[in-house]
N, CA, C and O atoms as a CHARMM CRD file, in Angstrom:
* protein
*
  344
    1    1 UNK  N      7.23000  10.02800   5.55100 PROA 1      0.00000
    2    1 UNK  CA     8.59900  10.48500   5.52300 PROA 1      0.00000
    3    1 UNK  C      8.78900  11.46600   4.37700 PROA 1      0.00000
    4    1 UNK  O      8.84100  10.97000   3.25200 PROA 1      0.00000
    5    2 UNK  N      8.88400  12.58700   4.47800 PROA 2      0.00000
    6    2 UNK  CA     9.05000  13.59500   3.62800 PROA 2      0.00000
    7    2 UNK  C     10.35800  13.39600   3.00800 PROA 2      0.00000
    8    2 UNK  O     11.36400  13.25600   3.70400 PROA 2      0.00000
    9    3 UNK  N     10.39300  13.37400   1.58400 PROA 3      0.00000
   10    3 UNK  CA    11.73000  13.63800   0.67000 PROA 3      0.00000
   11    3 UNK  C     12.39600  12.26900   0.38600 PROA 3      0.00000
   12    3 UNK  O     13.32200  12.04400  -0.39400 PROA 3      0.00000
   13    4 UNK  N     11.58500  11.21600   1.35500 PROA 4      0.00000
   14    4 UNK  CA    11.95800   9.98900   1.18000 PROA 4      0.00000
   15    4 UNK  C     11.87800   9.19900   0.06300 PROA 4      0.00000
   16    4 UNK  O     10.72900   9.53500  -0.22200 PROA 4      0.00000
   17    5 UNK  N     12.21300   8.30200  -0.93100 PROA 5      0.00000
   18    5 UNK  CA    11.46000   7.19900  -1.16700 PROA 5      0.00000
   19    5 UNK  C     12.09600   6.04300  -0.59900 PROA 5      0.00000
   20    5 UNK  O     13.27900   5.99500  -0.26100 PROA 5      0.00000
   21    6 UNK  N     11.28100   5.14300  -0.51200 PROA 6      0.00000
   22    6 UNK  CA    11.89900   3.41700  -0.01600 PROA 6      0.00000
   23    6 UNK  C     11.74400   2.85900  -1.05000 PROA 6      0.00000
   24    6 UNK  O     10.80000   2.85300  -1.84100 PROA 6      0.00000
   25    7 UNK  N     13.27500   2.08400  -1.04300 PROA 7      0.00000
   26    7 UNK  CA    13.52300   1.10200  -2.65900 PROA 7      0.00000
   27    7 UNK  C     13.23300  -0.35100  -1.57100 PROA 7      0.00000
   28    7 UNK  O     12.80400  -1.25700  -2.28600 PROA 7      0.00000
   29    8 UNK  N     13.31400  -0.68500  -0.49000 PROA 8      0.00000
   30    8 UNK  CA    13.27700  -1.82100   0.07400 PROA 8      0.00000
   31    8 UNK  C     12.90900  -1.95000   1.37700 PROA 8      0.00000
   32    8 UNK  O     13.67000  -1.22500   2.01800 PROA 8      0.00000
   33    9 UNK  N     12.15000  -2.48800   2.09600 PROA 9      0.00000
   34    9 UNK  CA    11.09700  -2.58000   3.11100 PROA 9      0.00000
   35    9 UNK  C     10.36300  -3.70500   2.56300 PROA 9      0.00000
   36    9 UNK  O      9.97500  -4.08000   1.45600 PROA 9      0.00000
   37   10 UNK  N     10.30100  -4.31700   4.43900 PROA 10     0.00000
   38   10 UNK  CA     8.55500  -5.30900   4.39700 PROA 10     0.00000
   39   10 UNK  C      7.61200  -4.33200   4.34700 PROA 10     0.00000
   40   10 UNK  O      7.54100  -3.19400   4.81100 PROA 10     0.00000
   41   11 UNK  N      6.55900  -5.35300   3.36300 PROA 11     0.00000
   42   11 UNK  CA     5.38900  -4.69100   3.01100 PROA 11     0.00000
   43   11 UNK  C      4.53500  -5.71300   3.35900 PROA 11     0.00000
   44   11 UNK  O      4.68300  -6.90400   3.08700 PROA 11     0.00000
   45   12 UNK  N      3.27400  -4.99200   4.21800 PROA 12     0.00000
   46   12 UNK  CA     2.46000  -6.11900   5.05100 PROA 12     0.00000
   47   12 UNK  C      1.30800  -6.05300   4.94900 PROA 12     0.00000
   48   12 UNK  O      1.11100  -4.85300   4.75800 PROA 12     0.00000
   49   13 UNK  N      0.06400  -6.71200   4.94400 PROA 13     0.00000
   50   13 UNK  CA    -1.08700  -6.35800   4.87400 PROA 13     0.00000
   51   13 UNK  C     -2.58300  -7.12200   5.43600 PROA 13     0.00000
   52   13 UNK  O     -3.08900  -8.03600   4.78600 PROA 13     0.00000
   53   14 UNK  N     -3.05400  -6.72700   6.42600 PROA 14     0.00000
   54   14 UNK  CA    -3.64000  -7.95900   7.38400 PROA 14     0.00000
   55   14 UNK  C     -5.38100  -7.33900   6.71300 PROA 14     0.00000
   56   14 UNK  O     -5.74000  -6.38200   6.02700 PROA 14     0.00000
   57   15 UNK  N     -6.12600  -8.59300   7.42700 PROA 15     0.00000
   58   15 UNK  CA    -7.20100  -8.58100   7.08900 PROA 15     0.00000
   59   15 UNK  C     -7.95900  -9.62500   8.63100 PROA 15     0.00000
   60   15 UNK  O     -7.97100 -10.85200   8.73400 PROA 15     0.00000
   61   16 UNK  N     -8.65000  -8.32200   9.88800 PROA 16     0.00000
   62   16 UNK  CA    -9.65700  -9.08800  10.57600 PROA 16     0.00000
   63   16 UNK  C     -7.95200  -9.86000  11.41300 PROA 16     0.00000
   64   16 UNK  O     -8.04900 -11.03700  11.76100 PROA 16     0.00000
   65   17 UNK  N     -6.67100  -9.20000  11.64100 PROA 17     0.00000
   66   17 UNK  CA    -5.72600  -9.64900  12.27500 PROA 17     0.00000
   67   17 UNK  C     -4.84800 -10.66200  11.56000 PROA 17     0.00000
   68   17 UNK  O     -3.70100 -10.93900  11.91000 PROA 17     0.00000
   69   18 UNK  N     -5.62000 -11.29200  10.32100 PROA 18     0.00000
   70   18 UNK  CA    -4.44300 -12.33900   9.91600 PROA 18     0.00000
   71   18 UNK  C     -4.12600 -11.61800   8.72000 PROA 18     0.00000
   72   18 UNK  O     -4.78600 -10.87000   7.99900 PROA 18     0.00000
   73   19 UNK  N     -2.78200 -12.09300   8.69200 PROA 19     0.00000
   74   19 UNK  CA    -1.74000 -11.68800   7.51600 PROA 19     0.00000
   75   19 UNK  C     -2.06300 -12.45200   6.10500 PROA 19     0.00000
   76   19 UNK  O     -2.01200 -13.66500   5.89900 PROA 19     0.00000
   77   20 UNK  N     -2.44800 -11.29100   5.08700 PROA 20     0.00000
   78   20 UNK  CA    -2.48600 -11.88000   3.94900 PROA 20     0.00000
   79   20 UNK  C     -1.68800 -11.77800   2.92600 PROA 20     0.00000
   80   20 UNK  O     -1.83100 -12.56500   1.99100 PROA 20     0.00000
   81   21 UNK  N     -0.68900 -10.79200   2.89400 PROA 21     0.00000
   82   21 UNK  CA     0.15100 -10.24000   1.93800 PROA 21     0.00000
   83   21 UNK  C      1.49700  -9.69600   2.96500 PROA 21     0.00000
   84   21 UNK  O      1.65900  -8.74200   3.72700 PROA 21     0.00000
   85   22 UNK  N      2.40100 -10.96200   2.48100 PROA 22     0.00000
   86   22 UNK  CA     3.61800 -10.25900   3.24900 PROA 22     0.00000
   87   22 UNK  C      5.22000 -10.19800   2.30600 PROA 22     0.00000
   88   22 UNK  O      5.87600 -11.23900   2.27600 PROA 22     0.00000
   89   23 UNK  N      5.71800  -9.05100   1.63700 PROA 23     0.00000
   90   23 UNK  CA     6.68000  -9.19000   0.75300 PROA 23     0.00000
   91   23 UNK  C      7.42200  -7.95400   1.32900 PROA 23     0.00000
   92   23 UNK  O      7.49500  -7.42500   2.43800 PROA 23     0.00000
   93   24 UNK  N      8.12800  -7.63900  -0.34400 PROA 24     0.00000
   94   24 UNK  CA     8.95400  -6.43500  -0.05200 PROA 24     0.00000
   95   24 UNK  C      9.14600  -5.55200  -0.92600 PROA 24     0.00000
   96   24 UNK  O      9.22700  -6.02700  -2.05900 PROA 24     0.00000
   97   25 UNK  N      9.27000  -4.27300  -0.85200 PROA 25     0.00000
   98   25 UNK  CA     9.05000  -3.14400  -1.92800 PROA 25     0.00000
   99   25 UNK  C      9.84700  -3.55200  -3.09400 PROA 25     0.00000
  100   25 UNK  O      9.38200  -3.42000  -4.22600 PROA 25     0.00000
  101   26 UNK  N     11.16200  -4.09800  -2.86400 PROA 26     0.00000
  102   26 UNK  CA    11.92200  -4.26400  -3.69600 PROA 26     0.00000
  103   26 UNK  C     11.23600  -5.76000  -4.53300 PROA 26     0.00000
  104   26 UNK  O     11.62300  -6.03900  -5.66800 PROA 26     0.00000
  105   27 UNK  N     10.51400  -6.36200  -4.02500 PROA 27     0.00000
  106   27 UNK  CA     9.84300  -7.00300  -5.73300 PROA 27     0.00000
  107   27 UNK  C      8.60000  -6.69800  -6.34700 PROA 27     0.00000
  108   27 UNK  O      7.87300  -7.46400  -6.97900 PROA 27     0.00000
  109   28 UNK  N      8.44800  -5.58000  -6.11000 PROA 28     0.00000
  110   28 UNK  CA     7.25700  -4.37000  -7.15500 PROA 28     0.00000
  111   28 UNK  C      8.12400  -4.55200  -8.65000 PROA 28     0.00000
  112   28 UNK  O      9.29700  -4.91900  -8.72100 PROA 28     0.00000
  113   29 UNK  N      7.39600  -4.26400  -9.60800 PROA 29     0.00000
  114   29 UNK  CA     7.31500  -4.81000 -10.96200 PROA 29     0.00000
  115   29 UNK  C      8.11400  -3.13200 -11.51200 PROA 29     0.00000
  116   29 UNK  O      9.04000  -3.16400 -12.32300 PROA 29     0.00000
  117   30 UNK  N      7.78400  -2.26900 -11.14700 PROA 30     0.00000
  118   30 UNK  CA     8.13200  -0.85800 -10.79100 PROA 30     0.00000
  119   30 UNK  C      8.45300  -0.47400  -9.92300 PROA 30     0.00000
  120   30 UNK  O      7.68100  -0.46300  -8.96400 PROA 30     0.00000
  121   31 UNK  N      9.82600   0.06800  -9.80600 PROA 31     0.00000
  122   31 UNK  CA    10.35100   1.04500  -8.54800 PROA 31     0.00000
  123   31 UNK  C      9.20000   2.01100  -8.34900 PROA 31     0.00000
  124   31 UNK  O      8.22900   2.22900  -9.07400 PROA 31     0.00000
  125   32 UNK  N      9.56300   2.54800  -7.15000 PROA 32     0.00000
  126   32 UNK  CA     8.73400   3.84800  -6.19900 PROA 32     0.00000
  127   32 UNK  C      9.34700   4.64100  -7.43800 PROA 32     0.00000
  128   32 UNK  O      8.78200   4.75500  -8.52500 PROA 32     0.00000
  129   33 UNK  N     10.36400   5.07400  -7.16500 PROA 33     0.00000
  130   33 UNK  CA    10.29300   6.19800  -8.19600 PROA 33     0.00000
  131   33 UNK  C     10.04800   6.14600  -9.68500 PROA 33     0.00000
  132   33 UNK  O      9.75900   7.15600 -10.32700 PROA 33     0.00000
  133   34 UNK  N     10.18600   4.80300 -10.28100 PROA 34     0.00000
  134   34 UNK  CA     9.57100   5.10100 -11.62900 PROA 34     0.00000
  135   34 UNK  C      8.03500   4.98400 -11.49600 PROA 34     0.00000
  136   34 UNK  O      7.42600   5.11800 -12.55700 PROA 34     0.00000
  137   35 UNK  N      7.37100   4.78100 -10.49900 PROA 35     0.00000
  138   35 UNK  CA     5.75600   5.25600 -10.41600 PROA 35     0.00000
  139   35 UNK  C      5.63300   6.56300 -10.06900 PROA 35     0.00000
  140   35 UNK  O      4.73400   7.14500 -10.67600 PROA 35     0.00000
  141   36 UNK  N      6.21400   7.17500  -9.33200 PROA 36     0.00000
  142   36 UNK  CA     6.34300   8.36400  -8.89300 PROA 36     0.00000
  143   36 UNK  C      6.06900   9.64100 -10.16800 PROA 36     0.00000
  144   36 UNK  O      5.41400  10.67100 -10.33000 PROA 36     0.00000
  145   37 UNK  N      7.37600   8.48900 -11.12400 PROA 37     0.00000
  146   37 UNK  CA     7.94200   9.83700 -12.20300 PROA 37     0.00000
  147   37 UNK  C      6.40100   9.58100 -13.27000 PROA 37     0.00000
  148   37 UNK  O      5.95800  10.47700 -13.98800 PROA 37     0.00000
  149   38 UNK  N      5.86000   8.38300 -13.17500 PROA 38     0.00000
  150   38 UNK  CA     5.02800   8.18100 -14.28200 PROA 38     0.00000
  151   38 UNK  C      3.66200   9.21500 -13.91700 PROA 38     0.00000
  152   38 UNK  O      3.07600  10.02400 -14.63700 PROA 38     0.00000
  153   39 UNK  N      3.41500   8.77600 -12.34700 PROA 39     0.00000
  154   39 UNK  CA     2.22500   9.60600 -11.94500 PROA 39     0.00000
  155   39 UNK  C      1.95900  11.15400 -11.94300 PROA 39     0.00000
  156   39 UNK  O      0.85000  11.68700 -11.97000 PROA 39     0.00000
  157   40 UNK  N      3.57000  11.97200 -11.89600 PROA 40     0.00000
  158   40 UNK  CA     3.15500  12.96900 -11.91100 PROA 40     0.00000
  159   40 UNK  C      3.43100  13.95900 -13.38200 PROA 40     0.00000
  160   40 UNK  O      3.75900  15.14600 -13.39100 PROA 40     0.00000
  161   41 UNK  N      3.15600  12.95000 -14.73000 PROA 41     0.00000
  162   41 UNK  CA     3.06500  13.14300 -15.23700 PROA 41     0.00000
  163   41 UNK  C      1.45600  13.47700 -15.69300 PROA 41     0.00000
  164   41 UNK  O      1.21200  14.07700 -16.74000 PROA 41     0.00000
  165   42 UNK  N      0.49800  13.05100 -14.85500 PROA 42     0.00000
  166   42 UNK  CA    -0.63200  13.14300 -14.92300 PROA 42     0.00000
  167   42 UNK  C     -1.43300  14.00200 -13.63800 PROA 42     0.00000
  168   42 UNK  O     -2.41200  14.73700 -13.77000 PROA 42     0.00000
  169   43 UNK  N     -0.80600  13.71900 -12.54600 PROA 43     0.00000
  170   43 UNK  CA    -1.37300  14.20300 -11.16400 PROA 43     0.00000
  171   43 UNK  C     -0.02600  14.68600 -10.59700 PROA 43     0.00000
  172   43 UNK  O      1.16200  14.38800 -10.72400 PROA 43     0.00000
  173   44 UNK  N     -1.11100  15.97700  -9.59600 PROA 44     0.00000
  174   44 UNK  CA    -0.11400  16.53400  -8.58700 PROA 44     0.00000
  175   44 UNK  C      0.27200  15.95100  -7.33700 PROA 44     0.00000
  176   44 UNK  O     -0.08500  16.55500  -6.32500 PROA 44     0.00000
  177   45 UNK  N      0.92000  14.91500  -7.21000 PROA 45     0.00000
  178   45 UNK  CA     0.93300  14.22400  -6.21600 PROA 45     0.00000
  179   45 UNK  C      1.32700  15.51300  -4.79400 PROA 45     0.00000
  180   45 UNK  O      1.99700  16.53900  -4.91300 PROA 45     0.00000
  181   46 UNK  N      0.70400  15.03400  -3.65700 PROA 46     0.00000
  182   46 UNK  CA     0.99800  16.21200  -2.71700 PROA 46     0.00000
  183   46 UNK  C      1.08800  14.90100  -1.21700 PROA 46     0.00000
  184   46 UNK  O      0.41900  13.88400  -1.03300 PROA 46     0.00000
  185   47 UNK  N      2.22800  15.53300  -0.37500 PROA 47     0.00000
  186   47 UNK  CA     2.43400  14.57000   0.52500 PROA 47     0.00000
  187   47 UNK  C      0.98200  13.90600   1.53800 PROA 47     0.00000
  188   47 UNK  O     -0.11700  14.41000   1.77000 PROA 47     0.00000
  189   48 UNK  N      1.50700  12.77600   1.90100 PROA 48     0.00000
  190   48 UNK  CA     0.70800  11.99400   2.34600 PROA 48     0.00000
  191   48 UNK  C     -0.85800  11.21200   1.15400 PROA 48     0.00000
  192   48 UNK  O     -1.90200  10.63800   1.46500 PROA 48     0.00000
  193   49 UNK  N     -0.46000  11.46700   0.27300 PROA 49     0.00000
  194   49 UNK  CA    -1.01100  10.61400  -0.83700 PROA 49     0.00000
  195   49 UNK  C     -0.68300   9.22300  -1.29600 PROA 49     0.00000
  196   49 UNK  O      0.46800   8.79000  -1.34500 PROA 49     0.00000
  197   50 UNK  N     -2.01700   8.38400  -1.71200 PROA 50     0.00000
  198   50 UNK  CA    -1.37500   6.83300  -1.55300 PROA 50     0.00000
  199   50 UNK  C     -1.42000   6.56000  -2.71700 PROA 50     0.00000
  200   50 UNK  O     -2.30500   6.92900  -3.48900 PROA 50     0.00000
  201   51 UNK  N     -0.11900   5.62900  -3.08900 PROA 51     0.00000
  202   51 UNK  CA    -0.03200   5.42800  -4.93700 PROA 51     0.00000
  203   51 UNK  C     -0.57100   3.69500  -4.08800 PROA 51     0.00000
  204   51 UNK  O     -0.13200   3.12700  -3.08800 PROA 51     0.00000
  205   52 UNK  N     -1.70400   3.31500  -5.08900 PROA 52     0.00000
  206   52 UNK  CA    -1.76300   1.71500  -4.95600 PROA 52     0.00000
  207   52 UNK  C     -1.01700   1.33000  -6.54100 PROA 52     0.00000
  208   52 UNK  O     -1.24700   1.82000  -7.64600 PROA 52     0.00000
  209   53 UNK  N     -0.36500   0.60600  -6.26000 PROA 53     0.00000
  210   53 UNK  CA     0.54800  -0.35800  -7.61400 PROA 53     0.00000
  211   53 UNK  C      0.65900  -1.59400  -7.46600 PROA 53     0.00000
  212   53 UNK  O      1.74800  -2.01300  -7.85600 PROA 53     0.00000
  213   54 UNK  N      0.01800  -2.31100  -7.08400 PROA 54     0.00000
  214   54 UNK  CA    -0.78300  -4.19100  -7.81000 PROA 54     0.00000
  215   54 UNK  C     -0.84100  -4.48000  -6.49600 PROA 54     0.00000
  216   54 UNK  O     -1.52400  -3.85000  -5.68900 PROA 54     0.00000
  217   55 UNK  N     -0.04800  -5.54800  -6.20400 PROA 55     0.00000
  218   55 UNK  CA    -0.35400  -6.21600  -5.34700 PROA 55     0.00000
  219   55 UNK  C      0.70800  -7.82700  -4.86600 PROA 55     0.00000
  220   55 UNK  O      0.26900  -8.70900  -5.60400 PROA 55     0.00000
  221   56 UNK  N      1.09400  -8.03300  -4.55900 PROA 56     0.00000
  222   56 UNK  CA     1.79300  -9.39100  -3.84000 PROA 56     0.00000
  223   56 UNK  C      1.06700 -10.35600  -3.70600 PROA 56     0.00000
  224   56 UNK  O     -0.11200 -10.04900  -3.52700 PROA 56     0.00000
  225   57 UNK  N      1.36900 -11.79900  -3.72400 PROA 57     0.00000
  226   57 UNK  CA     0.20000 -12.88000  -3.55300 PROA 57     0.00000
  227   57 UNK  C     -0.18600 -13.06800  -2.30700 PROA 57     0.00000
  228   57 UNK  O      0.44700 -12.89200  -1.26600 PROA 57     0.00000
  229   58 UNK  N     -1.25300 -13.43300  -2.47500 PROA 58     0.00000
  230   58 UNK  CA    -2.46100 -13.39700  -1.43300 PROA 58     0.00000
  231   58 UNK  C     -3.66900 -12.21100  -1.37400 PROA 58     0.00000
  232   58 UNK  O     -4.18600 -11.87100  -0.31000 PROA 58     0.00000
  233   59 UNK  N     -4.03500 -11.63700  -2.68300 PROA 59     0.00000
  234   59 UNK  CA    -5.34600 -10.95700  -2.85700 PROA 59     0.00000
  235   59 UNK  C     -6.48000 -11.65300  -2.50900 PROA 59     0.00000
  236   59 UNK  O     -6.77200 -12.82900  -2.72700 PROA 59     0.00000
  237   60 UNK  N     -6.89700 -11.05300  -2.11700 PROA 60     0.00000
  238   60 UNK  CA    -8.37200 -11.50600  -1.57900 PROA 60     0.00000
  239   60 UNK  C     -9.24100 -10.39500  -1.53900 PROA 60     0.00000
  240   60 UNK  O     -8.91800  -9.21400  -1.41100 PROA 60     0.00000
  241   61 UNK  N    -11.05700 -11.16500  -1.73400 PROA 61     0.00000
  242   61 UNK  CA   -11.57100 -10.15500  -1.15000 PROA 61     0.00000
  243   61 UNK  C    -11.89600  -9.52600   0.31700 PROA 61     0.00000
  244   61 UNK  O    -11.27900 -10.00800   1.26700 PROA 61     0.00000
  245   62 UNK  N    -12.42500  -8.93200   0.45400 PROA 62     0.00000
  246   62 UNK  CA   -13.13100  -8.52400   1.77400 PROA 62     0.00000
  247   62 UNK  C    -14.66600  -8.38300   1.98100 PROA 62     0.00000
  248   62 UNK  O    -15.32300  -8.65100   0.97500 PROA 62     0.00000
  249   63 UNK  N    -15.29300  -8.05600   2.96400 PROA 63     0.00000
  250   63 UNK  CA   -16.64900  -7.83200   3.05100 PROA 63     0.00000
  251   63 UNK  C    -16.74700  -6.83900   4.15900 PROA 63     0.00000
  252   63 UNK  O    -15.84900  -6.62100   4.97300 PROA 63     0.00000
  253   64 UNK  N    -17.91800  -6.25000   4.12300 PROA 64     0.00000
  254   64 UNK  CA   -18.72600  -5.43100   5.18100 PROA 64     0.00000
  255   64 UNK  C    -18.31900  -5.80400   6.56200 PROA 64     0.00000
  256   64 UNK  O    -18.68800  -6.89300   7.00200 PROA 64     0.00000
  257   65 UNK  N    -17.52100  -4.92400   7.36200 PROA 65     0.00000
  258   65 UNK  CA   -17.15400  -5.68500   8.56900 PROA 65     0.00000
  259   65 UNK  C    -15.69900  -5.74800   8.70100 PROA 65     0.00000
  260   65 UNK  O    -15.30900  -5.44000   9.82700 PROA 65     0.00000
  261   66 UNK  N    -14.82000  -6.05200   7.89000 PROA 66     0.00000
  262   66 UNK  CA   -13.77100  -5.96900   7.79900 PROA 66     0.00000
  263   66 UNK  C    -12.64800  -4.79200   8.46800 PROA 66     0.00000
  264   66 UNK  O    -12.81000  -3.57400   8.40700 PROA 66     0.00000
  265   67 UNK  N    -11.66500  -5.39200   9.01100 PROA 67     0.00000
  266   67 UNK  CA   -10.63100  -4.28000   9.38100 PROA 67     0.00000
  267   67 UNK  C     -9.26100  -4.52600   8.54100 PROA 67     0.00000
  268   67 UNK  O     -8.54500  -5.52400   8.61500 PROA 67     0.00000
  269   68 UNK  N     -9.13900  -3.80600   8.02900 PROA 68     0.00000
  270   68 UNK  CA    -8.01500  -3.87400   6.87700 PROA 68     0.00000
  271   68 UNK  C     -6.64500  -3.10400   7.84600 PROA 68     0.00000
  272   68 UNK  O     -6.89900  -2.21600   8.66000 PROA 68     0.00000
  273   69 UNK  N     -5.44700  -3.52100   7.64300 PROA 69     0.00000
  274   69 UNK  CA    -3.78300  -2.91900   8.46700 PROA 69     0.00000
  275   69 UNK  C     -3.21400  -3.07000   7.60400 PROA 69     0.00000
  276   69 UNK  O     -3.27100  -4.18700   7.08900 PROA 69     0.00000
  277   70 UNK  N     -2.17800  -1.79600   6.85900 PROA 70     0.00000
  278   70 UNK  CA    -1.22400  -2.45500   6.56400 PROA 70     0.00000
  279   70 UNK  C     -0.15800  -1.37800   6.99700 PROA 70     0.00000
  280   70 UNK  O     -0.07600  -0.41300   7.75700 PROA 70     0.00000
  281   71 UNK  N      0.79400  -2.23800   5.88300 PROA 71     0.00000
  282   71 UNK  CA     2.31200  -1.01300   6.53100 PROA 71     0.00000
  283   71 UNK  C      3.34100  -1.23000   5.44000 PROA 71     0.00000
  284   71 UNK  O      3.19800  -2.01600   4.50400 PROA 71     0.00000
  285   72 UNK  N      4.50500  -0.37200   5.67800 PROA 72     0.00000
  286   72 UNK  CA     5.16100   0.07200   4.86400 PROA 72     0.00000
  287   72 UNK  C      6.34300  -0.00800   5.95000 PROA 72     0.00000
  288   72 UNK  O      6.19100   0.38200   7.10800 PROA 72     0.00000
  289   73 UNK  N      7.48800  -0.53300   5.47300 PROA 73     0.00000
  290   73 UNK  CA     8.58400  -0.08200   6.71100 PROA 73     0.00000
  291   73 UNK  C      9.38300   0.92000   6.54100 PROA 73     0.00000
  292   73 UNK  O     10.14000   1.04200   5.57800 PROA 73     0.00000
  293   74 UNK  N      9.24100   1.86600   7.65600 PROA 74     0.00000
  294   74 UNK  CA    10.04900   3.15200   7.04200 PROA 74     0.00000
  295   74 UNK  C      9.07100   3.98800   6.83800 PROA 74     0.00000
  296   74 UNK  O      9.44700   5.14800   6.66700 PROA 74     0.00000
  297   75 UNK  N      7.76500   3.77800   6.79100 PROA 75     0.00000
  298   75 UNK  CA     6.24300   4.41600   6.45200 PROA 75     0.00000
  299   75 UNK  C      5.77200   4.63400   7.45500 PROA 75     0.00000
  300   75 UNK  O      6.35000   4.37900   8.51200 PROA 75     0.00000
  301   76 UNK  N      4.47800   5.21600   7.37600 PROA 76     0.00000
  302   76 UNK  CA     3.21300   4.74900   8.54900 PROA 76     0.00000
  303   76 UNK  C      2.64500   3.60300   7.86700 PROA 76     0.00000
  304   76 UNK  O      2.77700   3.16300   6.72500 PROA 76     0.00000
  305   77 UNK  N      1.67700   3.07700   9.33500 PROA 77     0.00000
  306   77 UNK  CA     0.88100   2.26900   8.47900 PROA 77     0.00000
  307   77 UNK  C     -0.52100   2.88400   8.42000 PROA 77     0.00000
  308   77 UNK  O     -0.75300   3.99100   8.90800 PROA 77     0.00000
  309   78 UNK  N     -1.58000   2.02900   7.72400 PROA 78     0.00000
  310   78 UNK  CA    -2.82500   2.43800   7.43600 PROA 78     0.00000
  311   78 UNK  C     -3.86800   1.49300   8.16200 PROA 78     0.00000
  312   78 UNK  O     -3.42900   0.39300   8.49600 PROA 78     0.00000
  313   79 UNK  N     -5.06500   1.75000   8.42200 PROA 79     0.00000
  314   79 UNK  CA    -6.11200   1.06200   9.26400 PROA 79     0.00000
  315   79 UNK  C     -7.44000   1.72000   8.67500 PROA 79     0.00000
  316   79 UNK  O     -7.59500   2.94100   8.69300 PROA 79     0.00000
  317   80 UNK  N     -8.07400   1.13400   8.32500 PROA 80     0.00000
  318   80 UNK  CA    -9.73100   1.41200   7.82400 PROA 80     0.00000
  319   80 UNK  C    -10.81000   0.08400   8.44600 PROA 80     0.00000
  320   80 UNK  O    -10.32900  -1.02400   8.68800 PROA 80     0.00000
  321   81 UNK  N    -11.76400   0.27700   8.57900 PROA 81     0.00000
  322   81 UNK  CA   -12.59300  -0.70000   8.37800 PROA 81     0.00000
  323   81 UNK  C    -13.98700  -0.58400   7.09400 PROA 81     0.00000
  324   81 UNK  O    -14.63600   0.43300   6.84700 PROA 81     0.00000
  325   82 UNK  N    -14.11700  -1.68100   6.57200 PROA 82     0.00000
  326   82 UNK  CA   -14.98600  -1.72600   5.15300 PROA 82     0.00000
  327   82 UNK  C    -16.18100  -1.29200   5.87400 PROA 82     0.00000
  328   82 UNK  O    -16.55800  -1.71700   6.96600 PROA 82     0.00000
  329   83 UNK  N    -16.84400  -0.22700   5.00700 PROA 83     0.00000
  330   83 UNK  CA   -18.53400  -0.43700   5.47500 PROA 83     0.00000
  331   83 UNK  C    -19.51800  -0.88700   4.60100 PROA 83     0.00000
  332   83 UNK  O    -19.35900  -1.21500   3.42500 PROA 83     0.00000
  333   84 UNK  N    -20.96700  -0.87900   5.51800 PROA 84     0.00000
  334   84 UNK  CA   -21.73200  -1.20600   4.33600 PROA 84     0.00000
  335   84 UNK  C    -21.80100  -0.75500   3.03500 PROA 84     0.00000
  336   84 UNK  O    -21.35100   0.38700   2.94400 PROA 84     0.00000
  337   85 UNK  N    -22.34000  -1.39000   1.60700 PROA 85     0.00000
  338   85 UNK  CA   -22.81400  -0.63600   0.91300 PROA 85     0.00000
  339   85 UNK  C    -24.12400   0.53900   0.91600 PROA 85     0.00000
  340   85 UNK  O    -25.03700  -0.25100   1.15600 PROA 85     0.00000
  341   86 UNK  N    -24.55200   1.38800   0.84700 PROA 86     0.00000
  342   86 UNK  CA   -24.85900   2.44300   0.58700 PROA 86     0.00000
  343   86 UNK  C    -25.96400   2.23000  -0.36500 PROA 86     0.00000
  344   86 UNK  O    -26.54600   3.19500  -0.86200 PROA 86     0.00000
């Protein structure tokens, strides 16, 4: 969403189909925009760039094999799968 930010949205995040992380923007430790203002004090942020900023309970790891989903409401979401190490 261009020009957007979201102060509040589910924020979701699956692993292999099950849900491991399910909250909401609005209990980030930092607003979107005070990460925003901090980051581009250092980087040119340019659209479609991903700020990662911690995390909600239920971190876990992953392994080789893995299909990672998540989403943003009001966002797109994202889809990767882990590969081997190299």
């Amino acid at each position: 969403m261009p020009g957007v930010v979201i102060d509040s949205g589910a924020i979701a995040l699956q692993v292999n189909g099950a849900t491991k992380q399910n909250s909401d923007v609005d209990k980030l430790i930092w607003n979107n925009r005070e990460i925003i203002v901090d980051l581009s004090l250092f980087y040119r942020l340019q659209p479609g760039d991903l700020v990662y900023a911690g995390t909600p309970e239920g971190v876990g790891s992953v392994v080789s094999g893995d299909t990672i989903t998540g989403r943003v409401e009001g966002a797109a979401e994202v889809a990767l799968n882990v590969g081997s190490v190299e």
